[in-house]
Backbone as a chain_set.jsonl record, in Angstrom:
{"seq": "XXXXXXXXXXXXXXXXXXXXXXXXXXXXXXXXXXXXXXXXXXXXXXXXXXXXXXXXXXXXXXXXXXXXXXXXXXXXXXXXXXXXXXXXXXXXXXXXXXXXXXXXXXXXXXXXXXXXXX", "coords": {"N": [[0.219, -5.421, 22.757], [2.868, -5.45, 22.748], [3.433, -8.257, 23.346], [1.802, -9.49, 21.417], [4.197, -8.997, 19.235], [5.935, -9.716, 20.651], [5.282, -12.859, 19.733], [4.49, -13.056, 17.395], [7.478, -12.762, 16.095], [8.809, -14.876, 16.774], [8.409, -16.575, 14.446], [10.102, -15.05, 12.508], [12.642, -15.773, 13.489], [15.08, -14.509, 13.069], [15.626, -11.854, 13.199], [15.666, -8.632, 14.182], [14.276, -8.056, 17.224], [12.899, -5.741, 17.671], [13.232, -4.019, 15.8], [11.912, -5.64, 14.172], [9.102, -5.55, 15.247], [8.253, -2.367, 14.846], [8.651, -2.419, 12.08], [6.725, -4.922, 10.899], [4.096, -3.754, 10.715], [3.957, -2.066, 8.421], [4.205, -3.454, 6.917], [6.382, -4.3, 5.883], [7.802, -6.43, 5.92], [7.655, -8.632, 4.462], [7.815, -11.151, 2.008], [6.388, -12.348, -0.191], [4.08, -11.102, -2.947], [0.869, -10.421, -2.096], [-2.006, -11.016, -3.376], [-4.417, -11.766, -3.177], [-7.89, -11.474, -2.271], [-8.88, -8.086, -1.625], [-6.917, -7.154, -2.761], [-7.152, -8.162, -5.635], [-7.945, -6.58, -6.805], [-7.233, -4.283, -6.488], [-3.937, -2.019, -6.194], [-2.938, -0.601, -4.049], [-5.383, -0.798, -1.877], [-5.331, 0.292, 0.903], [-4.247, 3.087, 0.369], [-6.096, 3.708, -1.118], [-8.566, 3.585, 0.447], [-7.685, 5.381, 2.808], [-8.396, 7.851, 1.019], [-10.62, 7.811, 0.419], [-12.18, 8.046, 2.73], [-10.922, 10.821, 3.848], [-12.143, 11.85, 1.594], [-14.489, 12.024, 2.259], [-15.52, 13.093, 4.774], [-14.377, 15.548, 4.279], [-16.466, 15.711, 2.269], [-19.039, 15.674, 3.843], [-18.648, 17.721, 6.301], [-18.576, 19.733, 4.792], [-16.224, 21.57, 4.59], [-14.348, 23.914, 3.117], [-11.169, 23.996, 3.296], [-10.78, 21.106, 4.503], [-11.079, 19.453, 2.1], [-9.298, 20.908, 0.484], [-7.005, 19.969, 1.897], [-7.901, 17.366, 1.911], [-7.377, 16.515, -0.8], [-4.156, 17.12, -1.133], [-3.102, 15.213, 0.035], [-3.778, 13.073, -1.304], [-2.717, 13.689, -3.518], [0.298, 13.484, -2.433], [0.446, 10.955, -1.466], [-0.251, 9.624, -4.057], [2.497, 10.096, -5.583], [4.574, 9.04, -3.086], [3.691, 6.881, -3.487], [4.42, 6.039, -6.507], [6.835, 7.084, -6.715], [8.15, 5.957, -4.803], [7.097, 3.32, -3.113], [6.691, 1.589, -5.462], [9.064, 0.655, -6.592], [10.486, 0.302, -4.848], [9.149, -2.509, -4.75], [9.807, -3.302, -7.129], [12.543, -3.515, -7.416], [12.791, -5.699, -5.397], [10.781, -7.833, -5.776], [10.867, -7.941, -8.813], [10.521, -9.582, -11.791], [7.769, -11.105, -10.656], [6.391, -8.919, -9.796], [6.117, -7.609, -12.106], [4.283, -8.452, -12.87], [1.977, -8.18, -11.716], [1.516, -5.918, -11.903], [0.691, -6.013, -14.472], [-2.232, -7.287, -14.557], [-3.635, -5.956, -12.583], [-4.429, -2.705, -11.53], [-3.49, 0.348, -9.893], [-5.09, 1.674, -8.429], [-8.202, 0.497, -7.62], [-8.297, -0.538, -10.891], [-7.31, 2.011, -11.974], [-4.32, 3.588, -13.243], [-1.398, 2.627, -14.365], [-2.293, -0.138, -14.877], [-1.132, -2.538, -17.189], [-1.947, -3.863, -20.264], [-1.152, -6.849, -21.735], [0.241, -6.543, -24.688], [1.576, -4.664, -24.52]], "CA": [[0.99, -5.194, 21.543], [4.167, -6.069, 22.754], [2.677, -9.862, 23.537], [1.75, -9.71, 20.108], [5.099, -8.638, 18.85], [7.06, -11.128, 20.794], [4.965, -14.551, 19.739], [5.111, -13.028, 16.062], [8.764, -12.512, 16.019], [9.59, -15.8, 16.654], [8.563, -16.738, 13.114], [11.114, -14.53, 12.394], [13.752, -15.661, 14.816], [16.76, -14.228, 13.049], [14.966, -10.254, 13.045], [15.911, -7.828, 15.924], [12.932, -7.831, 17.474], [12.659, -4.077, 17.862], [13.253, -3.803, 14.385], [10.316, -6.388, 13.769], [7.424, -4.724, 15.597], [8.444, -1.689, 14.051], [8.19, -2.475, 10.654], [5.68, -5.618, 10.607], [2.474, -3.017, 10.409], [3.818, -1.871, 7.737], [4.44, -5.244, 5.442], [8.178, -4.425, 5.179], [8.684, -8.027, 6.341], [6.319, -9.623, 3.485], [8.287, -12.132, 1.469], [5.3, -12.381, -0.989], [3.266, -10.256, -3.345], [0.023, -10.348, -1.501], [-2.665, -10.873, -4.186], [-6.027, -12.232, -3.053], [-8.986, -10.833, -1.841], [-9.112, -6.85, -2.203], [-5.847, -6.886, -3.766], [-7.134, -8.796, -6.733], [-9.148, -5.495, -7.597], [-6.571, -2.82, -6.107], [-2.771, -2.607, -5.402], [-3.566, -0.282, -2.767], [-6.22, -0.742, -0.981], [-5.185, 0.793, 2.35], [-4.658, 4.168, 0.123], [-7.662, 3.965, -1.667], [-9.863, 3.508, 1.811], [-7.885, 6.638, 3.175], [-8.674, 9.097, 0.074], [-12.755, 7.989, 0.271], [-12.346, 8.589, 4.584], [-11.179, 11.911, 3.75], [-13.202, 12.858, 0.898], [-15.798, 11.755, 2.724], [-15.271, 13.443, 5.643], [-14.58, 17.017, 3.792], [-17.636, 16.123, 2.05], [-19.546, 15.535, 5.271], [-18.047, 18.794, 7.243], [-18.764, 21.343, 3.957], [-15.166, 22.688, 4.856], [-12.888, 23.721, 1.919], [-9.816, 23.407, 3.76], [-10.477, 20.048, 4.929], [-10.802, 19.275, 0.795], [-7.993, 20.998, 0.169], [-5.983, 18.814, 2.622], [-7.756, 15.827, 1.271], [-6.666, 16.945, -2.192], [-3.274, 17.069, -1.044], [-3.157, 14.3, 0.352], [-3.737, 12.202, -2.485], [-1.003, 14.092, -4.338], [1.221, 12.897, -1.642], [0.079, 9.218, -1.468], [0.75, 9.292, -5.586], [4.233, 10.754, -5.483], [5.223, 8.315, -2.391], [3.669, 5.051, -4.331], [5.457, 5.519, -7.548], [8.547, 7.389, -6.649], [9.182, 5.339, -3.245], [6.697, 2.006, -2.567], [6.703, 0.663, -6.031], [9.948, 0.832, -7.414], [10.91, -0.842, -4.115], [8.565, -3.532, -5.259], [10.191, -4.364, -8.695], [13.424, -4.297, -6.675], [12.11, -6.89, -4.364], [10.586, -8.774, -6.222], [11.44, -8.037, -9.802], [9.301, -10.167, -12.488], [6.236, -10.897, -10.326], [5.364, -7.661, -9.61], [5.616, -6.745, -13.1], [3.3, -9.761, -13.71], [0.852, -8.583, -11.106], [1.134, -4.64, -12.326], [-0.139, -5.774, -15.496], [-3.22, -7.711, -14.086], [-4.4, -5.32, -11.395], [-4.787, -1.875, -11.68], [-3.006, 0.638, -9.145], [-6.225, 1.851, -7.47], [-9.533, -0.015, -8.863], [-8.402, -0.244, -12.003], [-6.537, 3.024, -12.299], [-3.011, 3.584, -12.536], [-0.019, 1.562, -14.528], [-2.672, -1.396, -15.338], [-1.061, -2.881, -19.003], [-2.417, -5.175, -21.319], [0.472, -7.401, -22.019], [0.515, -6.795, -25.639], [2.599, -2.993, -24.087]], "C": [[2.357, -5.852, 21.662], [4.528, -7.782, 22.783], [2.647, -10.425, 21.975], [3.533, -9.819, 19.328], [6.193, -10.001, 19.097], [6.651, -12.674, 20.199], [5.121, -14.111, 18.144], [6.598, -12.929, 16.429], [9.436, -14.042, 16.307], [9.48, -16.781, 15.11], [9.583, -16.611, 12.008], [12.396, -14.554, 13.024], [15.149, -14.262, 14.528], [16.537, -12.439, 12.96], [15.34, -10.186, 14.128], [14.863, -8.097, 16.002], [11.927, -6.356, 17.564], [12.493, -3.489, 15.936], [11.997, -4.321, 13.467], [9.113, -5.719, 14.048], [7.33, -3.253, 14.88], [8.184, -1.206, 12.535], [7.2, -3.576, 10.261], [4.305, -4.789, 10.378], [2.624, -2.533, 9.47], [3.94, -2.51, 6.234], [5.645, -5.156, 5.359], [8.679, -5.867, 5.07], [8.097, -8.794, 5.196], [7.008, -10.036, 2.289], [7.381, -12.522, 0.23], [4.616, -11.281, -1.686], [1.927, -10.586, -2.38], [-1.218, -10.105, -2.935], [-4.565, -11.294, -4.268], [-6.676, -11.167, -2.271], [-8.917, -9.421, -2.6], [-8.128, -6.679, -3.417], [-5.467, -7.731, -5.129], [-7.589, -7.806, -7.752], [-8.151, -4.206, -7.457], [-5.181, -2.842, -5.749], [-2.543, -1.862, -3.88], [-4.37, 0.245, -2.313], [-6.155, 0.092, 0.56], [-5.289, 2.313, 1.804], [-6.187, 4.793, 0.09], [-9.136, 4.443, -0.459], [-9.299, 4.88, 2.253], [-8.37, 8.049, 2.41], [-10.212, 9.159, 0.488], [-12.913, 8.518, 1.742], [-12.175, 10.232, 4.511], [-11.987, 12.486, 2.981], [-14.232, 12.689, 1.698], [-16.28, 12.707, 4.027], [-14.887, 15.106, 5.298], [-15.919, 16.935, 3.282], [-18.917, 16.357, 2.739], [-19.873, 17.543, 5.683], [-18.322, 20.068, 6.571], [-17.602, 22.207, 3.903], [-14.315, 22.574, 3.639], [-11.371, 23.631, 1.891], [-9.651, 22.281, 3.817], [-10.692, 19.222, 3.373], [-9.696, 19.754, 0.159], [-6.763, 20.117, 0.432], [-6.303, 17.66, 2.154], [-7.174, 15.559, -0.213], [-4.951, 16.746, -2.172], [-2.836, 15.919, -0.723], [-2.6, 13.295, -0.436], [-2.8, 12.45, -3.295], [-0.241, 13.542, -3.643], [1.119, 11.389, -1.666], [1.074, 8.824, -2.997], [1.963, 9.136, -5.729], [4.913, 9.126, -4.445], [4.946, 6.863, -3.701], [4.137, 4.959, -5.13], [6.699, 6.376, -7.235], [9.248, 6.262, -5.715], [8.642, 3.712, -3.383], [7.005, 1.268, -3.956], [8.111, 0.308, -6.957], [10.708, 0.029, -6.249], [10.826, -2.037, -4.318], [9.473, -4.219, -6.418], [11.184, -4.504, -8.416], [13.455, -5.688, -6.414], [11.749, -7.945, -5.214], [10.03, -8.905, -7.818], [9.855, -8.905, -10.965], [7.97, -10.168, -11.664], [5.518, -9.928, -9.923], [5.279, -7.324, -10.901], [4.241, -7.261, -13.441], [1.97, -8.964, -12.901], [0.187, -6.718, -11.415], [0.501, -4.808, -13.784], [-1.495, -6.481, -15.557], [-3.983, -6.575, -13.278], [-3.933, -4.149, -11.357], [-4.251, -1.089, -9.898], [-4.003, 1.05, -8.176], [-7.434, 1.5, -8.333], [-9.277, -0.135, -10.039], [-7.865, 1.288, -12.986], [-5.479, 3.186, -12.729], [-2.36, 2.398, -13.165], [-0.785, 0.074, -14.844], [-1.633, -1.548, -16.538], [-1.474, -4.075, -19.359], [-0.621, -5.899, -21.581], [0.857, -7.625, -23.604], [0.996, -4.918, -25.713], [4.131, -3.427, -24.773]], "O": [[2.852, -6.626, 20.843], [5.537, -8.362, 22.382], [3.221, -11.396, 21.483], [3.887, -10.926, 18.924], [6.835, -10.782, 18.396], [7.489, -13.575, 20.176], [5.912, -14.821, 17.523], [6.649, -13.162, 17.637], [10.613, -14.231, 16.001], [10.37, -17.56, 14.766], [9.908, -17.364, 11.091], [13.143, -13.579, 13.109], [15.787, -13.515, 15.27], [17.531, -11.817, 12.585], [15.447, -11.069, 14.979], [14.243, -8.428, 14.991], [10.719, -6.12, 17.527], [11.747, -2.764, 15.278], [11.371, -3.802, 12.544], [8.261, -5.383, 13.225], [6.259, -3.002, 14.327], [7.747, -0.177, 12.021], [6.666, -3.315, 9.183], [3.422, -5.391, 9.767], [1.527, -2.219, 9.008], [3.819, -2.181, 5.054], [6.179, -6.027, 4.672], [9.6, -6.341, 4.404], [8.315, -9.993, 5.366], [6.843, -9.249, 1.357], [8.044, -13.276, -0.482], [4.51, -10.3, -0.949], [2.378, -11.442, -1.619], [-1.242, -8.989, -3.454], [-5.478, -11.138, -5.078], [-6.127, -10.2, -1.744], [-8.895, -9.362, -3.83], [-8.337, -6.27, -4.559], [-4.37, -7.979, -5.629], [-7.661, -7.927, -8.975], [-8.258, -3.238, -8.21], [-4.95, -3.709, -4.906], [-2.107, -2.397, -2.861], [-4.443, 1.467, -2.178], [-7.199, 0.388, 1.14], [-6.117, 3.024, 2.373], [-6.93, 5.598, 0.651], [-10.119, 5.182, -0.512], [-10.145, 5.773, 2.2], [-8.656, 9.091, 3.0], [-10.866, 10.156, 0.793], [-13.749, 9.396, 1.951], [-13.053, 10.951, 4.988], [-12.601, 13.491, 3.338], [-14.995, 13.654, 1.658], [-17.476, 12.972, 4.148], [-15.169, 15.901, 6.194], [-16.694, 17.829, 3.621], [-19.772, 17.125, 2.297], [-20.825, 18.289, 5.452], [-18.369, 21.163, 7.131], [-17.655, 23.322, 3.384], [-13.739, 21.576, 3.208], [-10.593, 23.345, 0.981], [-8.587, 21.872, 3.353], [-10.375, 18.044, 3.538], [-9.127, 19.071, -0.692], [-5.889, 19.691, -0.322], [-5.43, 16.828, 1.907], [-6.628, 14.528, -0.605], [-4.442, 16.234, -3.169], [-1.912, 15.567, -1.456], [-1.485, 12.775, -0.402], [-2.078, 11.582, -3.787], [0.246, 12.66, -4.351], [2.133, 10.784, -2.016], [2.153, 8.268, -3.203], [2.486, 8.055, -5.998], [5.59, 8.269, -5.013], [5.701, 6.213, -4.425], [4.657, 3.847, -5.225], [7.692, 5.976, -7.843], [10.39, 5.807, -5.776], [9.464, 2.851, -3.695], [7.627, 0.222, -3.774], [8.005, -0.327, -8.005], [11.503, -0.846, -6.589], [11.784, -2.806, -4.232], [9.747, -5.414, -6.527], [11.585, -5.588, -8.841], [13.998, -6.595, -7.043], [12.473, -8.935, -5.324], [9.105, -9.645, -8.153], [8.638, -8.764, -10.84], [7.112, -9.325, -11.929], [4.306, -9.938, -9.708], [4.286, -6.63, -11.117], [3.344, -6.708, -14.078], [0.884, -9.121, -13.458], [-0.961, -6.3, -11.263], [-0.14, -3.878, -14.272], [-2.053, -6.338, -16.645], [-5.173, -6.466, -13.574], [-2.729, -4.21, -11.108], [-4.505, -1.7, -8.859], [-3.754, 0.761, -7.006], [-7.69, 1.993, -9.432], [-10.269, 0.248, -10.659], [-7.992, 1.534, -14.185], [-5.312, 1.978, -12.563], [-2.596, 1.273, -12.725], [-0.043, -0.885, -15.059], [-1.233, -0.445, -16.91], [-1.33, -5.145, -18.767], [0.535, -5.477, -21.574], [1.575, -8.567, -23.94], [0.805, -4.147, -26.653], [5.077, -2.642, -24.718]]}, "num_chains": 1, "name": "protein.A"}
């Protein structure tokens, strides 16, 4: 990991480096909307895969706690992505995210899609 960390980071020369490995897993560093592949269908995908792991996984197990928690969950995910991740976004990078919130749908097709005649 740390191998990793150091040969990325020089991409980045002018980043602490501590500061880099840190936040690179989580895209903070990502200079770009990111729009191909999954994320032509979803804006997040990484959520989306953890909600179906847990439902899946309460639905599995039969336990109503562990549905409860996945229930919660997903409330929490919501709340963070539009109070916190995406409002960062239109910060950041202002017009093209609006461009790409009205193409692509916040989970599958869920979520803040608009037609552009909004």
């Amino acid at each position: 990991m740390a191998e990793t960390c150091r040969l990325n980071q020089r991409k980045h020369s002018n980043l602490n480096p501590v500061r880099f490995c840190l936040t690179l897993p989580y895209g903070l560093l990502e200079d770009e909307i990111i729009q191909h592949g999954v994320y032509r269908r979803t804006r997040n995908p990484q959520y989306v895969g953890y909600v179906l792991m847990f439902l899946g996984a309460a639905a599995g197990s039969g336990s109503q706690l562990a549905l409860i928690s996945a229930v919660l969950f997903v409330a929490i995910i919501h709340v963070f992505i539009t109070h916190v991740e995406e409002p960062h976004m239109r910060r950041t990078f202002g017009e093209a995210f609006e461009q790409y919130v009205h193409k692509v749908g916040r989970y599958f097709g869920v979520g803040e899609k608009r037609s552009n005649t909004d």
